[in-house]
C-alpha positions in Angstrom: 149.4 -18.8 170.1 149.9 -21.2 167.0 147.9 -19.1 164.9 150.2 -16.5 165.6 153.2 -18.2 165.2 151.9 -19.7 162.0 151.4 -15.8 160.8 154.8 -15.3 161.6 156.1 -18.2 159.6 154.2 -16.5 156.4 156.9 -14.1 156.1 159.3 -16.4 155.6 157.0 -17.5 152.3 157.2 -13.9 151.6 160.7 -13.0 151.0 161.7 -13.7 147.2 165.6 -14.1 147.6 166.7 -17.4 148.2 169.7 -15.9 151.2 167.1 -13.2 152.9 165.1 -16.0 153.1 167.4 -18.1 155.2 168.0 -15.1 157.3 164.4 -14.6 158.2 164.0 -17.9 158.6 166.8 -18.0 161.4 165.3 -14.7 162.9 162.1 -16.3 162.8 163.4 -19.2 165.1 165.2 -16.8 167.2 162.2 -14.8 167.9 159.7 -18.3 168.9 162.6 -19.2 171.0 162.7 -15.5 172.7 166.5 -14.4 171.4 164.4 -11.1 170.1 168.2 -9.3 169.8 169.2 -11.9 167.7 166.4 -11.9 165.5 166.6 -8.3 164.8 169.9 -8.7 163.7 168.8 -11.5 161.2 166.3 -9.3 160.3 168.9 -6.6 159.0 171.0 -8.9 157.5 167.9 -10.3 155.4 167.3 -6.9 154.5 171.1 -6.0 153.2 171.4 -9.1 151.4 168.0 -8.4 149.7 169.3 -5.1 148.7 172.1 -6.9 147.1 170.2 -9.5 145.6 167.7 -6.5 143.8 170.9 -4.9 142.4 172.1 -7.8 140.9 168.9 -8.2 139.2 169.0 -5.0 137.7 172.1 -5.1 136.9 171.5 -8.4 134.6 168.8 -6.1 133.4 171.3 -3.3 132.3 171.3 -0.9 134.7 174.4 0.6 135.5 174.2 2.3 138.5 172.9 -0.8 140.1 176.0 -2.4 138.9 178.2 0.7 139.9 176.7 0.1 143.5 177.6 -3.5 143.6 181.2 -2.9 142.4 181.8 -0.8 144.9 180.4 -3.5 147.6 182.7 -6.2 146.3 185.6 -3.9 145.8 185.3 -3.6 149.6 184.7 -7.3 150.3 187.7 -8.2 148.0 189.7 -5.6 149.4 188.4 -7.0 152.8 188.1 -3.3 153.7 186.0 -3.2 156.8 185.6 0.6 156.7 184.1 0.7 153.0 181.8 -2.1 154.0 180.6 -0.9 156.9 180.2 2.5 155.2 178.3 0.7 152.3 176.1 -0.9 154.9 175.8 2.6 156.3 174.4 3.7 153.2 172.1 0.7 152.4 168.7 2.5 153.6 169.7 6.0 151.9 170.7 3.9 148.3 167.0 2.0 148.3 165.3 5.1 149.1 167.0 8.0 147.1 168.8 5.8 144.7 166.2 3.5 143.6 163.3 4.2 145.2 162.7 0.7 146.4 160.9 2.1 149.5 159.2 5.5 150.2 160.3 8.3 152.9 157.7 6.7 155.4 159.4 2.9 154.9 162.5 4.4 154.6 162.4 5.7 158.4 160.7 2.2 159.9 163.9 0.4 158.4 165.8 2.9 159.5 164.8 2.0 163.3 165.0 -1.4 162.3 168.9 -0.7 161.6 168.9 1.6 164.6 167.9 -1.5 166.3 170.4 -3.9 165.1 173.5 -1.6 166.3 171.9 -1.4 169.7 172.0 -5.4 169.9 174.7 -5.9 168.0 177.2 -3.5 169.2 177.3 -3.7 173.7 179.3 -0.2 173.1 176.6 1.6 171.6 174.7 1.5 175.0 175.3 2.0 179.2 177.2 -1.1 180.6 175.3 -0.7 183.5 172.3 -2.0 181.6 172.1 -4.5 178.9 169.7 -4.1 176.0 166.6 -6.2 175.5 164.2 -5.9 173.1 160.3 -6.9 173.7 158.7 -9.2 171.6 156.2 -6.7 170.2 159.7 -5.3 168.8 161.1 -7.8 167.0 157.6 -9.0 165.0 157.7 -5.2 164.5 160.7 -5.3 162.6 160.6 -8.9 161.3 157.3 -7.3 159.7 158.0 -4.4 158.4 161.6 -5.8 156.5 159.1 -8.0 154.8 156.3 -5.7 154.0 158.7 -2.7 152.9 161.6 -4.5 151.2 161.7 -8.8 151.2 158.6 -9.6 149.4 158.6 -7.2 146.3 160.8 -7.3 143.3 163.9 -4.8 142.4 162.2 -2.3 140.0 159.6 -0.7 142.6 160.9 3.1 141.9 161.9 5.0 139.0 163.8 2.7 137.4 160.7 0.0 137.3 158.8 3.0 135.8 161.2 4.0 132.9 161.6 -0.1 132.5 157.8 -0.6 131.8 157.8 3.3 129.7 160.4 1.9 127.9 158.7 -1.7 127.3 155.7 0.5 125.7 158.3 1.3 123.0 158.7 -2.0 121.9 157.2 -2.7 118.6 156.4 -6.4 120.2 154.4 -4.8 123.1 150.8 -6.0 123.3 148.1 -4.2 122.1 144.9 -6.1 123.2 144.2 -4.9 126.4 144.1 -8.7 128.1 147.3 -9.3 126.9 149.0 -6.3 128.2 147.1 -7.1 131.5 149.0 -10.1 131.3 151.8 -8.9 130.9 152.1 -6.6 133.4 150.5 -9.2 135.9 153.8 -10.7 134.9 155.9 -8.1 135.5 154.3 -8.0 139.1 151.9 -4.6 138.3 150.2 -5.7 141.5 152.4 -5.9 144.0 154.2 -2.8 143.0 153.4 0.1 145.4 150.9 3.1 145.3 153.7 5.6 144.3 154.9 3.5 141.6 151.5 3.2 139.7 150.8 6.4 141.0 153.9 7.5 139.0 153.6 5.4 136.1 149.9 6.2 135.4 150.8 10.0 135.2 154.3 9.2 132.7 152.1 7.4 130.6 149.1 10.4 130.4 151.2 12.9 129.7 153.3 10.9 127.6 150.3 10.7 125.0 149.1 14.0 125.8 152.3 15.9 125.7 154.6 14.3 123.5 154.8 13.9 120.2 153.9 10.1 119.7 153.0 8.3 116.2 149.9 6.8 116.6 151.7 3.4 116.9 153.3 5.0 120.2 150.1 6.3 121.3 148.3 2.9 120.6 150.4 0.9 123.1 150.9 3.6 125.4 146.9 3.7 125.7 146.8 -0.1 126.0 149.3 -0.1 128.9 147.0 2.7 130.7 144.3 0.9 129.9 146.0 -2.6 131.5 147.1 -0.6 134.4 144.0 1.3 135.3 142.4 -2.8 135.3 145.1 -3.9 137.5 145.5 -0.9 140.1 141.6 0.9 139.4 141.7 2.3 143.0 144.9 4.1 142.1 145.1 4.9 138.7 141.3 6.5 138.9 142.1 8.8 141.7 145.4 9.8 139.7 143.6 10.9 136.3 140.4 12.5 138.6 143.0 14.8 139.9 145.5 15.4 137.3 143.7 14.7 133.9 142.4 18.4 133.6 145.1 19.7 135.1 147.5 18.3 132.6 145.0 19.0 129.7 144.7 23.0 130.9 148.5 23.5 130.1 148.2 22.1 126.8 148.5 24.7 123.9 145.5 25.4 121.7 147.5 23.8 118.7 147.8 20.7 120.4 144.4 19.7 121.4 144.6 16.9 119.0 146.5 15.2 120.7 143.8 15.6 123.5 141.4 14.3 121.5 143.3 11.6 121.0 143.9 10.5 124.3 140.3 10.5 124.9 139.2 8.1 122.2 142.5 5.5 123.1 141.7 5.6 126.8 137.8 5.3 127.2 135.9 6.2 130.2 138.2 8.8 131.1 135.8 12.1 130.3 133.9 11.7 134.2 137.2 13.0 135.1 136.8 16.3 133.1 136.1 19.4 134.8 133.9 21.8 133.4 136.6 24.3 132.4 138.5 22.0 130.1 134.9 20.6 128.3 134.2 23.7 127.7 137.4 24.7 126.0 136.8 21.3 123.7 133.6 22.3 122.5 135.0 25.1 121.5 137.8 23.1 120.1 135.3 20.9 117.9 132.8 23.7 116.8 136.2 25.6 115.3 138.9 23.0 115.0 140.6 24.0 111.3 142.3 21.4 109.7 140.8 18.4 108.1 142.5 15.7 110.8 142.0 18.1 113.8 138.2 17.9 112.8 138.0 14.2 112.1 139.7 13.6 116.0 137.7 16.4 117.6 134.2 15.1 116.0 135.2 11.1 116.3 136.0 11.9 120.3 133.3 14.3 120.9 130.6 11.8 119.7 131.6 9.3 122.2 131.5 11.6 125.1 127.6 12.7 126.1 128.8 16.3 127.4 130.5 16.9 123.7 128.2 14.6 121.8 125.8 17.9 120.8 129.1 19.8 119.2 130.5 16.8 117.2 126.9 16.3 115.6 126.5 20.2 115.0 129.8 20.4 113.4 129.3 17.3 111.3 126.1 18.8 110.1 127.3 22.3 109.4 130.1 20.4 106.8 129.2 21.1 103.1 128.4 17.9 101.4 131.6 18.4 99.2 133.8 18.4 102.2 132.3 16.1 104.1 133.1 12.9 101.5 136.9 13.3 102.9 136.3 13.9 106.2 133.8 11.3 106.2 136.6 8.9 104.9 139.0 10.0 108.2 135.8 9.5 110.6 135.1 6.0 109.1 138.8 5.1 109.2 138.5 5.6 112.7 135.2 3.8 113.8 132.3 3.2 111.1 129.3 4.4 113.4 125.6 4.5 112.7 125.8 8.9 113.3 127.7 9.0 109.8 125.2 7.1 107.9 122.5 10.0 106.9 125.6 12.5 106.1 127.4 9.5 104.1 124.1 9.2 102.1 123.8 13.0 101.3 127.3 13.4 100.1 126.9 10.5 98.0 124.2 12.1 96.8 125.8 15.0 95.1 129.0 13.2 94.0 129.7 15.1 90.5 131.9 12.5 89.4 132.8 8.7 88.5 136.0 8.9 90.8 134.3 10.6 93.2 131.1 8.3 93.1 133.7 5.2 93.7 135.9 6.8 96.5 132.8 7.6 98.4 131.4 3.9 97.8 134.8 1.7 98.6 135.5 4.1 101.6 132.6 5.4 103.2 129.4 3.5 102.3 130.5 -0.5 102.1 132.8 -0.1 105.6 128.9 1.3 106.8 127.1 -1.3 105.3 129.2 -4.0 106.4 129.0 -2.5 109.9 125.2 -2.5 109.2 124.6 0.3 110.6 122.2 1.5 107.4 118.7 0.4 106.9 116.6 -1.2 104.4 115.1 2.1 104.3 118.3 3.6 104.0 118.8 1.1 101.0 115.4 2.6 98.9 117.5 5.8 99.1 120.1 4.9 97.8 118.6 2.8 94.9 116.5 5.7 94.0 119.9 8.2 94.4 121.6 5.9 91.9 118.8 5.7 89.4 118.7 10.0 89.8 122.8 10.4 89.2 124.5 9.1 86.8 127.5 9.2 87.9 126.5 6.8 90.5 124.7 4.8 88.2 127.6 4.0 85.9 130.4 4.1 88.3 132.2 0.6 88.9 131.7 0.1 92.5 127.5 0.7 92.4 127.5 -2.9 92.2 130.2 -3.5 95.1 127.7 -1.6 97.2 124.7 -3.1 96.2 126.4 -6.4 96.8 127.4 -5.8 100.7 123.6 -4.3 101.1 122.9 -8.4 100.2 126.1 -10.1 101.9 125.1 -7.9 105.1 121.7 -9.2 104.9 119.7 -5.6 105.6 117.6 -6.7 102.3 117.6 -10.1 100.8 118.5 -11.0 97.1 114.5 -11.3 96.7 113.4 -7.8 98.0 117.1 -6.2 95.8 115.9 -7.5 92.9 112.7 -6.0 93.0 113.5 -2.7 93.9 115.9 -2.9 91.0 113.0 -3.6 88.5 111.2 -0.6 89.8 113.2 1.3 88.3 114.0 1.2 83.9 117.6 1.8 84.0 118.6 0.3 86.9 116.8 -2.6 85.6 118.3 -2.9 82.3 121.7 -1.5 83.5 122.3 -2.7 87.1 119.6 -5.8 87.3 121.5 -8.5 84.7 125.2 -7.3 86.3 124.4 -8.2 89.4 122.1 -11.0 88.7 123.7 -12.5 85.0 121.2 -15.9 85.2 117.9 -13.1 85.2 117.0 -14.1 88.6 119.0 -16.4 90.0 122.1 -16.1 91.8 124.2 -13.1 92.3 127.1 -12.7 90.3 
């Protein structure tokens, strides 16, 4: 019996306004000392003050039907017009439910009882005055729970309106982008305690926001992030909303916006063992023929991460001339310098036909590679001997800028680059005394 009275007294620790609080607490004492009607009357008026209570918060927040709603309760109270109040209380239930989705259809009609309840005790007319109405015990915990479960304990934004608060947060130039902090921050903003619907709801505004719209990739960045936080928060939820809407949503997107897609995918990792086969089939086809220089880059930079597209994005990459490939190679490394680009970095580099072109393809494509080291010291012969073959490479400006961050990466040492420079009789006489001015002492 103390055990369960000392349950009961948790859901007084539960309620986060300061006045439903005190009213719970009084229908708490009611109910140990066995008033049950009166504690289900306290238990309704903890509930309409908590309404109030969540519209004044949002209504400090800027919403303005929240403040429209509490105008019109103070009108009546000013006014002291009973019928308007007790038509606002009326309309209490129907307002959190339709209005602001603060509960769902199913908490909606448990409250309801609860308010069914509170007439029966609180108004003798409402019922036979033969018989007087009394309430069980098992009734008034009922109630006493359920007010706190469904309404007390959770903050004001649990609908819509906490949904287009947080969409609308993602906005912000000053929203996180490290996943941990936006974990954090939506920790903050009570993620956790919001309800299934809400991150059910949220979750799919913020996958088809960055499938669908037409986001910057700022946008899509924090949007992503935000998913990302979310799906750590709420896992059980979020997953089983992308397994069954992901490919849905994806099927109705237009061929000419599978970019975005692509995307998606390489902002919100993980997410292709929600893929049905249909829709990876459609973006293979997508990164075997995908036109454009950017829609190539996204398709191929996705596709390698993912092991049922991984096949395509190599074949594609290895079907691109070596002429084309130097740019494209550029929009890939942008995006993640990765040890699959190193072999077609070095055979474009290889056939460079120009100075310019010999220094684009080193400052933007082989030193982000090297410095990744993600080439070889094998990989390094090659290019020493593809130096010493084009001269183009051999007297362009940034040969040394590469050879350098082959040393500062520390795939060869200065030792074993100095040697394979004096193999050679240019590179010895041309590249050897630039990059070592003291003949064999430090670099320059």
């Amino acid at each position: 019996m103390q055990s369960h009275l000392a349950d009961i007294d948790e859901l007084v620790l539960r309620c986060r306004d300061d006045e439903a609080r005190q009213y719970i607490a009084e229908a708490v004492a009611s109910y140990k000392m066995g008033a049950f009607r009166a504690c289900i009357v306290m238990t309704w008026i903890a509930v309409l003050y908590d309404f109030l209570y969540k519209l004044r918060e949002l209504e400090l927040a800027g919403d303005r039907q929240a403040k429209a709603k509490l105008e019109e309760f103070e009108t009546a109270s000013r006014d002291k017009d009973h019928n308007k109040s007790l038509e606002f209380e009326r309309s209490v239930l129907k307002c959190a439910h339709e209005d602001f989705e603060f509960i769902n259809n199913i908490e909606f009609q448990e409250l309801q009882r609860l308010q069914d309840d509170r007439n029966r005790c609180a108004h003798p007319s409402m019922i036979s005055t033969d018989e007087i109405y009394s309430p069980s015990s098992e009734l008034a915990r009922y109630h006493l729970r359920n007010a706190v479960n469904y309404m007390l304990q959770y903050p004001p934004t649990q609908g819509k309106t906490f949904v287009d608060s947080l969409l609308k947060d993602t906005e912000s130039a000053f929203f996180p982008t490290d996943v941990d902090e936006a974990v954090r921050y939506l920790e903050a903003k009570q993620i956790n305690r919001a309800k299934a619907s809400v991150v059910r709801n949220l979750t799919l505004s913020m996958m088809k926001g960055i499938i669908k719209e037409e986001f910057d990739d700022v946008q899509v960045k924090r949007t992503a992030t935000a998913l990302q936080a979310l799906r750590r928060i709420r896992r059980d939820v979020t997953e089983n909303v992308l397994e069954q809407n992901l490919s849905k949503t994806i099927i109705t997107v237009q061929d000419t916006a599978l970019k975005r897609v692509c995307r998606y995918l390489r902002n919100v990792p993980d997410c292709h063992e929600f893929l049905s086969e249909d829709v990876l089939i459609r973006l293979r086809n997508y990164i075997l023929n995908a036109e454009t220089m950017g829609e190539i880059a996204e398709a191929i930079d996705v596709g390698i991460r993912i092991p049922n597209l991984r096949d395509e994005a190599l074949q594609r990459l290895g079907s691109m001339d070596d002429d084309v490939s130097a740019v494209l190679l550029v929009l890939l490394v942008e995006k993640e310098a990765r040890i699959e680009y190193v072999e077609k970095a070095i055979s474009a580099y290889q056939v460079v036909d120009s100075f310019d072109r010999a220094n684009f393809m080193a400052m933007q494509v082989l030193i982000p590679l090297i410095s990744a080291k993600l080439i070889s010291p094998d990989d390094v012969e090659r290019l020493i001997a593809i130096a010493a073959s084009n001269y183009q490479i051999l007297y362009s400006h940034n040969l040394k800028s590469v050879l350098n961050a082959v040393c500062d990466a520390e795939i060869i040492s200065d030792e074993e680059m100095k040697h394979l420079l004096g193999q050679d009789e240019i590179l010895c006489k041309k590249v050897l005394p630039h990059m070592f001015p003291d003949n064999g002492g430090e670099r320059d």
